[in-house]
C-alpha positions in Angstrom: -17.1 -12.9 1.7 -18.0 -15.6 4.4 -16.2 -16.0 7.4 -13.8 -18.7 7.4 -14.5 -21.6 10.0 -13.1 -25.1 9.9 -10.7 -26.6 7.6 -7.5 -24.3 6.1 -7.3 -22.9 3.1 -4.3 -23.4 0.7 -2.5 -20.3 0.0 -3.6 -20.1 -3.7 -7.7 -20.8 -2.3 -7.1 -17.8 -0.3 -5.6 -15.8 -3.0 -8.2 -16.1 -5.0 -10.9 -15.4 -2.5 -9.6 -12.4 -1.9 -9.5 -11.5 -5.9 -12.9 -12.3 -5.9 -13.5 -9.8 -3.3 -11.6 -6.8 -3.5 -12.0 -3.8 -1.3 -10.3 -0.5 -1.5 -8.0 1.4 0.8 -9.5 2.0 4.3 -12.5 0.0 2.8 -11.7 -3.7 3.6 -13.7 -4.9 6.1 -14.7 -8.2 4.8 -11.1 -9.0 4.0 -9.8 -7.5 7.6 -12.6 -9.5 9.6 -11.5 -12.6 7.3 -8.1 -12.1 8.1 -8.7 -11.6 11.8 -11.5 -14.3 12.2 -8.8 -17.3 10.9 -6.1 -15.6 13.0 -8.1 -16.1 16.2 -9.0 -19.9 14.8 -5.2 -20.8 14.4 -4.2 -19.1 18.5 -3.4 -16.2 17.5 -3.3 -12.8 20.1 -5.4 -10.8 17.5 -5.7 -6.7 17.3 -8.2 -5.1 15.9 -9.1 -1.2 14.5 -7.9 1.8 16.8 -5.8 -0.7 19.4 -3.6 -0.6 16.1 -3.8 2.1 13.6 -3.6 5.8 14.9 -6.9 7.2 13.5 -5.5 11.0 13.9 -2.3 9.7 11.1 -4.0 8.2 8.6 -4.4 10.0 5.0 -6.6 10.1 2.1 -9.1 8.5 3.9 -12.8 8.1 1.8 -15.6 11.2 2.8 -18.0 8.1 2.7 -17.0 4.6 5.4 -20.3 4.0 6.2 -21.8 2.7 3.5 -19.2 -0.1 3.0 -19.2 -1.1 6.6 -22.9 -1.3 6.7 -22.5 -3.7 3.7 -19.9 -5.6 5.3 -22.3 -5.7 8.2 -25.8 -6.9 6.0 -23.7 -9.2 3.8 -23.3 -11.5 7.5 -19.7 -10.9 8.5 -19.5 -10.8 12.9 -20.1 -7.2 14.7 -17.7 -8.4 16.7 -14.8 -8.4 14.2 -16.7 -5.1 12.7 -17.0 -2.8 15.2 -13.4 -2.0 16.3 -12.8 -1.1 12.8 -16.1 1.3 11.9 -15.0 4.5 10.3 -11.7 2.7 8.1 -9.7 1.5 10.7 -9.5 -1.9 8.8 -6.1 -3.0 10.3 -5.0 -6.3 11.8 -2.3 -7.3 14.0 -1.6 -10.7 15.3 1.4 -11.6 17.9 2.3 -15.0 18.7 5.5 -16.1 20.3 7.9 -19.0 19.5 8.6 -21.9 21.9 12.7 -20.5 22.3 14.6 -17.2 22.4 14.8 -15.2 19.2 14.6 -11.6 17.9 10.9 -10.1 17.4 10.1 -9.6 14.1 7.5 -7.7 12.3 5.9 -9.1 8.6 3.9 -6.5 6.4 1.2 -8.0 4.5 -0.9 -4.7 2.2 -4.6 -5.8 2.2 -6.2 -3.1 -0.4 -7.5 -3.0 -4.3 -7.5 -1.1 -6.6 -10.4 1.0 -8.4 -9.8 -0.5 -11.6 -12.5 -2.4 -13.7 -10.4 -6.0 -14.3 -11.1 -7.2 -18.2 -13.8 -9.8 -18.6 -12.7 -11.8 -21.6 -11.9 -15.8 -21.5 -7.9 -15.2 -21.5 -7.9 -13.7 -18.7 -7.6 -16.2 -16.1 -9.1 -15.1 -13.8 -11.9 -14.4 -15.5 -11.6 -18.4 -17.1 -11.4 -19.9 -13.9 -14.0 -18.0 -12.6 -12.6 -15.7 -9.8 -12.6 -12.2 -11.4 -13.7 -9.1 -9.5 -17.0 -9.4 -8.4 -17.1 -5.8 -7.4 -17.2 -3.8 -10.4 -14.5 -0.9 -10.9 -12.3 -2.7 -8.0 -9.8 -5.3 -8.6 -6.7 -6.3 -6.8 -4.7 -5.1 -10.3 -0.9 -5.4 -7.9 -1.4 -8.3 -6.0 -2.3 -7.8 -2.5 -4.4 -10.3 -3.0 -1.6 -13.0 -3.1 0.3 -11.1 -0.1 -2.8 -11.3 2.1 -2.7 -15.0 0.9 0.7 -15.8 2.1 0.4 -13.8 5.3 -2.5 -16.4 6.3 -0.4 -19.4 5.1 2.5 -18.4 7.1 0.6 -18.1 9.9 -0.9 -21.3 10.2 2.4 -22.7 9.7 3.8 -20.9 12.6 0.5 -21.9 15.0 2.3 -24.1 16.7 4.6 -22.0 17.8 7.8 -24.0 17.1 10.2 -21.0 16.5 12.7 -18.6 17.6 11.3 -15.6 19.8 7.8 -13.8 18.5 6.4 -12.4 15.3 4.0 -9.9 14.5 1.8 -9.9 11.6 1.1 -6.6 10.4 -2.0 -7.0 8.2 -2.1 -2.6 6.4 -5.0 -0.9 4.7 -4.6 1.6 2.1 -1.2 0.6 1.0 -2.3 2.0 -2.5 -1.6 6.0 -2.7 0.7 5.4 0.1 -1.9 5.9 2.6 -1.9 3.6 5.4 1.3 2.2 6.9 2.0 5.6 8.6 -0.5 4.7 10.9 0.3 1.5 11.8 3.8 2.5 12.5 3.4 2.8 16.0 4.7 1.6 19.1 1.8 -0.6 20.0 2.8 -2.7 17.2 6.6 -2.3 16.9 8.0 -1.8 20.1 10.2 -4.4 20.8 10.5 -5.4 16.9 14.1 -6.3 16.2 13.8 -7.1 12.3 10.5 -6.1 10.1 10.1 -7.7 6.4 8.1 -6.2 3.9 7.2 -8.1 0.4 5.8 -7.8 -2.7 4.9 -10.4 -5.3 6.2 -9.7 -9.0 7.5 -6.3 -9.9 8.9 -7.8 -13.3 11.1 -10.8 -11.6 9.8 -14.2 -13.4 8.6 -17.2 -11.1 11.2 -18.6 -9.3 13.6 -15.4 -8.1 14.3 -14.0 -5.2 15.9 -10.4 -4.2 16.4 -10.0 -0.9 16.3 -6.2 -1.1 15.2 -3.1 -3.6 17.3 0.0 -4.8 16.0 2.9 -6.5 12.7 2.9 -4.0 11.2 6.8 -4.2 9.9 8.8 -1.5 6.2 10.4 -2.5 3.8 12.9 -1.4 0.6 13.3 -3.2 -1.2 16.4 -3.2 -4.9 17.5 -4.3 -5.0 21.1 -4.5 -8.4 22.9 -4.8 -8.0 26.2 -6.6 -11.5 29.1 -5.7 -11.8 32.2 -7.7 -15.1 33.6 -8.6 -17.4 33.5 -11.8 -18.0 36.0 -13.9 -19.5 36.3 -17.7 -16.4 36.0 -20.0 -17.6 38.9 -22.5 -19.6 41.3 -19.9 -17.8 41.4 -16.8 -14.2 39.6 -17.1 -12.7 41.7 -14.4 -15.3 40.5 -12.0 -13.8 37.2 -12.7 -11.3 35.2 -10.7 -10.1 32.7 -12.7 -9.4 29.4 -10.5 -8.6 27.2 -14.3 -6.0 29.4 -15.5 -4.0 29.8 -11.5 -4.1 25.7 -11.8 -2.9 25.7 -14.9 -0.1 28.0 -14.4 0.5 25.8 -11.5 0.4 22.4 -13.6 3.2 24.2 -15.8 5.3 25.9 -13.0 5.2 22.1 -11.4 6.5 20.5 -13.8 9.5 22.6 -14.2 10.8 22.3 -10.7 12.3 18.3 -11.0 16.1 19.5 -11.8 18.0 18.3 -8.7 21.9 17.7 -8.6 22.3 14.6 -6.8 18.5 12.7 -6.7 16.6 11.4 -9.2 13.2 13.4 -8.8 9.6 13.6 -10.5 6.7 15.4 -10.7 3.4 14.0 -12.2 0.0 16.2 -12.7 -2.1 13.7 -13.0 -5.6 15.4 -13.0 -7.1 18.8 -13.5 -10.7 19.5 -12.9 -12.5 22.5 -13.5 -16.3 23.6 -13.8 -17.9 26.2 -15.9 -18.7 26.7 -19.8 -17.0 28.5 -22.2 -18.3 31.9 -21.6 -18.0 31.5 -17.5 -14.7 32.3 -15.9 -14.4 29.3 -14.0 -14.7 29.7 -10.2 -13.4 26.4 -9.1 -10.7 24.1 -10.3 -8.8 21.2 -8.6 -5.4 19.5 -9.1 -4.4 16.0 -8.2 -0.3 15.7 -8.4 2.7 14.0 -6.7 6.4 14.3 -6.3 8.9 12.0 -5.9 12.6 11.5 -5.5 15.1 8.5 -4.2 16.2 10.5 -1.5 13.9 11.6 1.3 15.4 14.5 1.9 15.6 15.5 -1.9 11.4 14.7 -2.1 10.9 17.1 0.8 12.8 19.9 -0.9 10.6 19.4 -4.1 7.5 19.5 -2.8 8.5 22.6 -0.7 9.2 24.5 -3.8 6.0 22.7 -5.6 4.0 24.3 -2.4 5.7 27.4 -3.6 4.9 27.4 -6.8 1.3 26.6 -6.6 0.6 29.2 -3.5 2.2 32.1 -6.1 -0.1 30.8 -9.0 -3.1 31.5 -6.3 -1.6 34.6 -5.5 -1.3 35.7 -9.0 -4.7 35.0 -10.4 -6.4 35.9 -6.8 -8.0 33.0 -6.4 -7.3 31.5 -2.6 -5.9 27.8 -2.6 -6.4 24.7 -0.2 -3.7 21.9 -0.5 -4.5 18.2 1.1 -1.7 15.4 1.9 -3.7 12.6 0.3 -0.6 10.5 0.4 2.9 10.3 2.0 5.9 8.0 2.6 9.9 8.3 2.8 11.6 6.2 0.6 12.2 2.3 1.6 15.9 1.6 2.7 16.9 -1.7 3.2 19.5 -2.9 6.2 22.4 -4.8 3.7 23.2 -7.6 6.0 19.4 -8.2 6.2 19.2 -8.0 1.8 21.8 -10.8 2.4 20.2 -12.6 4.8 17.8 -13.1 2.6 19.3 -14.0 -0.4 21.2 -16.7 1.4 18.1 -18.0 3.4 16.7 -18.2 -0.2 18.8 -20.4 -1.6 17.2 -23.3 0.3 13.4 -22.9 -0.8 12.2 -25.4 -2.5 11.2 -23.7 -6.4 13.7 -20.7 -6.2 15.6 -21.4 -9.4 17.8 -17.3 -8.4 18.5 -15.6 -5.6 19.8 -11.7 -5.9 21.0 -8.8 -3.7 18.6 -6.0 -5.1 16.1 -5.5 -7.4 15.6 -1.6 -9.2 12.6 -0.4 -8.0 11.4 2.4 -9.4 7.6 2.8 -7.8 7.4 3.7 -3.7 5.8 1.7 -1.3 4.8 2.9 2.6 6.3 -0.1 4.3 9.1 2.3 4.5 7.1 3.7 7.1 7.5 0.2 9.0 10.8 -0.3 8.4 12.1 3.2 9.6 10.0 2.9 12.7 12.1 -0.2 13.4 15.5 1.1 12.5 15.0 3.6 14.5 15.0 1.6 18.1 18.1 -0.2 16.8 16.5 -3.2 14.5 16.9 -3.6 10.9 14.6 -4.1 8.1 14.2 -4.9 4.3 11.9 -5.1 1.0 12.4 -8.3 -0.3 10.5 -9.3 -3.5 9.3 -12.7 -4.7 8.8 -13.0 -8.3 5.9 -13.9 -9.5 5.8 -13.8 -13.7 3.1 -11.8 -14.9 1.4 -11.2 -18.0 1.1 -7.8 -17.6 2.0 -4.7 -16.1 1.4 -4.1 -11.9 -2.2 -1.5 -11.9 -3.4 -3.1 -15.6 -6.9 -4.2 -15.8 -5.4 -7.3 -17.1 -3.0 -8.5 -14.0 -2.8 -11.4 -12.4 0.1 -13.4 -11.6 1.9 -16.5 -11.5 0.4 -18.7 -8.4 3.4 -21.1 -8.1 5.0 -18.4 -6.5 2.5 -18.2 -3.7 4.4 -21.6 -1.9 7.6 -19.8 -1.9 7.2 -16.9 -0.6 5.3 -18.8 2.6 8.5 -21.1 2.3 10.7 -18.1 2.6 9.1 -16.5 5.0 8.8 -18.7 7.3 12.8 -20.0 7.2 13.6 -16.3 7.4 12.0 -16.8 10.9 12.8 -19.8 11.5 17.1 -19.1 11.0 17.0 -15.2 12.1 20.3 -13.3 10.8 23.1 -13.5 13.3 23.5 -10.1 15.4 
């Protein structure tokens, strides 16, 4: 990815740029020094790296940063932009303030892909028009492509500064496994903030519909869990053995029989298990990926308590020790109801939206809540508003992409949502 110089890009040129390009979570250097290059073109006071992303709070970041940074580096984009952000500290923050009094406010714009292999054939478009994933086994397959997109639009329409107090534009890594936002929620880039908006393109509402809030959001933790024993010949020496396969198993089935809860919709997902050894080795090593979940915060932290529980007795049983990793974390997303209405009447006046709504169900979990909750609590409000964007498939299919008329309305609503702030 070039740097960007000269003339704007339209919102849906951007969008696909960034398709083209994808780059993982804690990974996206060429899109973060993209971001940040046209920021500093349009005026903007532009943050880079540690200044705004605690490196101590970040999780599930990748054993190997190097290698991409070093690519980033050959492949011509500046040291300048690269530096700050060596090691995965790919975030971005740009301040500018309006020309009049007004409340700060804080826009969350996910930068991250996913490790996904996006379909080749010709009905894909993206793929026909010729801007699939040119990084094999990445694609942006939820579209953070298109959010990056309209957080660049909106800010070239704001340049000149002609509006109510100041904005922040919170450009997050790692959005994907709910890894990043934690560490951007800090006071270097909130204090002050009076109302912070998080988006997301899609999420099943056609082209043309707004919702100026979600319900149903889930709070998730993410777990890998690495399970050592020792080996021992099956038929000669079993009681040598310490079998790490059969304490993660018992583990995967003790898990999954912990979701009951009274009042909170909960889950509980094993989603890998990996263990070595043949079939006349006791295995000696054996690791679990899994996450919880539940629409109340307080509800997902008593579940993964007794998941700790459960796994830490199936270690104890079999005599195998056990290691357990955070490798992803967020509360669930609340959204202020006079802000969800705010939006919705804000909404009505964009140009192309056919439906505006209070709330959309939700279902998945997203770590602007992070954001949000960092705001609320010094006294401002926040929401998750979603823009919908028809899509022919599912969000995390190899087949996604989305409707791009919707691009030009969410940079419409955005920027009237800062333009006419809610009254306080």
């Amino acid at each position: 990815m070039t740097a960007v110089t000269g003339a704007p890009v339209d919102v849906v040129g951007w969008r696909r740029r960034f398709h083209r390009e994808p780059e993982l979570g804690f990974l996206e250097y060429r899109t973060a020094a993209a971001v940040a290059e046209r920021l500093e073109t349009l005026g903007y006071d532009v943050r880079l790296g540690a200044r705004v992303l605690d490196p101590a709070l970040r999780i599930g970041v990748p054993e190997d940063t190097e290698t991409a940074w070093q690519a980033a580096l050959d492949d011509g984009v500046p040291r300048r932009l690269l530096d700050p952000m060596r090691g995965g500290l790919t975030g971005v923050v740009a301040r500018l303030d309006g020309n009049r009094p007004g409340p700060c406010v804080a826009l969350r714009f996910d930068l991250d892909a996913l490790p996904i292999a996006e379909a080749a054939t010709a009905d894909h478009p993206p793929a026909a028009a010729g801007f699939a994933s040119a990084h094999p086994g990445v694609m942006h397959a939820c579209g953070h492509d298109g959010h990056t997109a309209v957080g660049l639009a909106l800010a070239e329409r704001l340049a000149d500064g002609d509006f109510p107090g100041s904005v922040r534009l919170v450009f997050q890594p790692a959005e994907e496994g709910l890894r990043g936002a934690r560490a951007m929620a800090i006071a270097e880039n909130l204090d002050q903030v009076d109302l912070c908006y998080a988006f997301h393109l899609g999420m099943g509402a056609p082209t043309g519909t707004v919702h100026g809030g979600t319900t149903g959001s889930l709070a998730s933790t993410k777990l890998r869990v690495t399970f050592t024993g020792a080996a021992a010949h099956a038929g000669m020496t079993p009681q040598e053995g310490r079998n790490a396969l059969l304490a993660a198993a018992h583990a995967t089935l003790a898990v999954h029989s912990l979701v009951q809860h009274g009042s909170a919709s909960t889950r509980v997902n094993v989603g890998a298990l990996v263990a070595d050894g043949t079939s006349n080795v006791i295995p000696a090593h054996a690791v679990l990926r899994l996450e919880v979940r539940a629409d109340d915060s307080a509800a997902c932290a008593g579940l993964e308590e007794r998941v700790l529980v459960a796994i830490e007795s199936a270690a104890a049983m079999f005599g195998v020790a056990v290691a357990i990793e955070v490798t992803g974390k967020a509360p669930a997303v609340v959204c202020d109801q006079d802000l969800v209405e705010h939006v919705v009447t804000v909404a009505t006046g964009v140009p192309g939206v056919t439906e505006a709504h209070a709330r959309l169900h939700d279902g998945g979990s997203d770590d602007a809540s992070w954001l949000i909750d960092a705001v609320r609590a010094q006294g401002g409000r926040g929401t998750y508003l979603v823009v919908g964007a028809t899509h022919p498939s599912g969000h995390h299919s190899d087949r996604f992409d989305l409707d791009e008329r919707a691009l030009p309305i969410a940079v419409d609503l955005l920027a009237r949502l800062i333009g006419a702030p809610p009254a306080r």
